[in-house]
N, C-alpha and C positions, 0 to 999 in steps of 0.2 A: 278687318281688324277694327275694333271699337275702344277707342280711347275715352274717358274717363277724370276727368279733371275735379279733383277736391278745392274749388275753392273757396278759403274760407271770409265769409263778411265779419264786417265790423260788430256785428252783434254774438256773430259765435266766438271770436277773437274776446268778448267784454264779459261775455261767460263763461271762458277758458280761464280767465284774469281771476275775475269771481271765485271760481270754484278753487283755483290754486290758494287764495285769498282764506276762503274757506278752511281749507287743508292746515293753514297756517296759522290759524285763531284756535282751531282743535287743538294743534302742538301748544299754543301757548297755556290756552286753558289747563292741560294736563302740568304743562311746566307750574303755574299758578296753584296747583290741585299739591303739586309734591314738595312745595313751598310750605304751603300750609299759612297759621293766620296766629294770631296770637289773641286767646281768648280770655278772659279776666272772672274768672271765679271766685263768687262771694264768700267771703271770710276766710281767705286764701291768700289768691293774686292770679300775678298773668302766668300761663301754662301755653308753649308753642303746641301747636296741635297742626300735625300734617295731614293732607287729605287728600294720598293716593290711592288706591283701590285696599290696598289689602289694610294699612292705617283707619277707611271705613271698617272694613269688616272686624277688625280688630274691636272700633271705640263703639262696634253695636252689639258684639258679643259682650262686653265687658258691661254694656251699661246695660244690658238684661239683666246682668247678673248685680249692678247696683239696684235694679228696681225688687228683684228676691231681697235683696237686702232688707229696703225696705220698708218691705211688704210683711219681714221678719222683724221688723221693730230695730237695727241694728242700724245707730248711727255716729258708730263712733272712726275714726279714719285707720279703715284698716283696706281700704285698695289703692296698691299700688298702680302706678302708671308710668310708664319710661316716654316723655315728651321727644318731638322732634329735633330737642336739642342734647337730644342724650343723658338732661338730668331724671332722678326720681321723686315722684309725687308721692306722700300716702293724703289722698283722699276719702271723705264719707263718700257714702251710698246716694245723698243727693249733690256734694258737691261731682261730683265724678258723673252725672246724670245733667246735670249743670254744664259741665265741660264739653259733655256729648254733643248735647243739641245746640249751643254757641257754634261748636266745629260744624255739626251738620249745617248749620244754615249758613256760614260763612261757605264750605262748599258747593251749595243752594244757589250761593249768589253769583259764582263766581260760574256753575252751568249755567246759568240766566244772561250773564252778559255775554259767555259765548253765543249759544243761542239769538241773543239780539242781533249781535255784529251780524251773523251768519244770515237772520231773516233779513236783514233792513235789506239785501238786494244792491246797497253800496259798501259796502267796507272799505274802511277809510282806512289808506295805504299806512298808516301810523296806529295800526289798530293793537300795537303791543303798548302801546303809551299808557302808566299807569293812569292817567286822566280816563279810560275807557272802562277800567276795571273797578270792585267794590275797594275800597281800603281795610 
């Protein structure tokens, strides 16, 4: 009979830690992603804009259809938008294209620092601290 002993080092033990660590930056990112950011629209104001999956697919259908807009010469505020705080927007064709890519790049930023934490190969056990994230 051949016994078999898993033991694990301190190095597999530091990579177990890691990836758990990992695991947990992902959850927060998404938490951060469904949060969303608050973005400031010229001749406007500020508009909460979430950025979980289907809120992208949402703000990239819609701003296709502000750039037809236009593309049709058409810029007077006739798109609507229901914000992540439930109020309603009528935006133009370029404010709402405006709106878009603030939200995209704030969700940009905020894959990026996951990302970071997850490369650096330490993630620092306080890695939800808003000090780690974009504001």
């Amino acid at each position: 009979m051949t016994f078999s002993l898993n033991i694990k080092t301190a190095e597999d033990l530091a990579a177990e830690a890691q990836a758990l660590l990992a695991a947990q930056v992902t959850a927060e990112c998404d938490r951060r992603l469904a949060a969303g950011t608050v973005v400031t629209v010229t001749g406007y104001g500020d508009i909460p804009v979430q950025g979980r999956q289907k809120d992208q697919i949402n703000l990239m259908a819609l701003e296709a259809t502000a750039k037809d807009l236009i593309a049709a010469g058409i810029t007077g505020p006739i798109l609507d938008f229901r914000d992540g705080e439930n109020v309603h927007h009528k935006l133009t064709p370029a404010q709402f294209v405006e709106m878009s890519r603030k939200g995209k790049e704030a969700a940009s930023a905020v894959y990026a620092t996951s990302w970071a934490l997850k490369d650096s190969g330490d993630i620092p056990a306080d890695f939800a601290d808003d000090a780690h994230w974009p504001s």
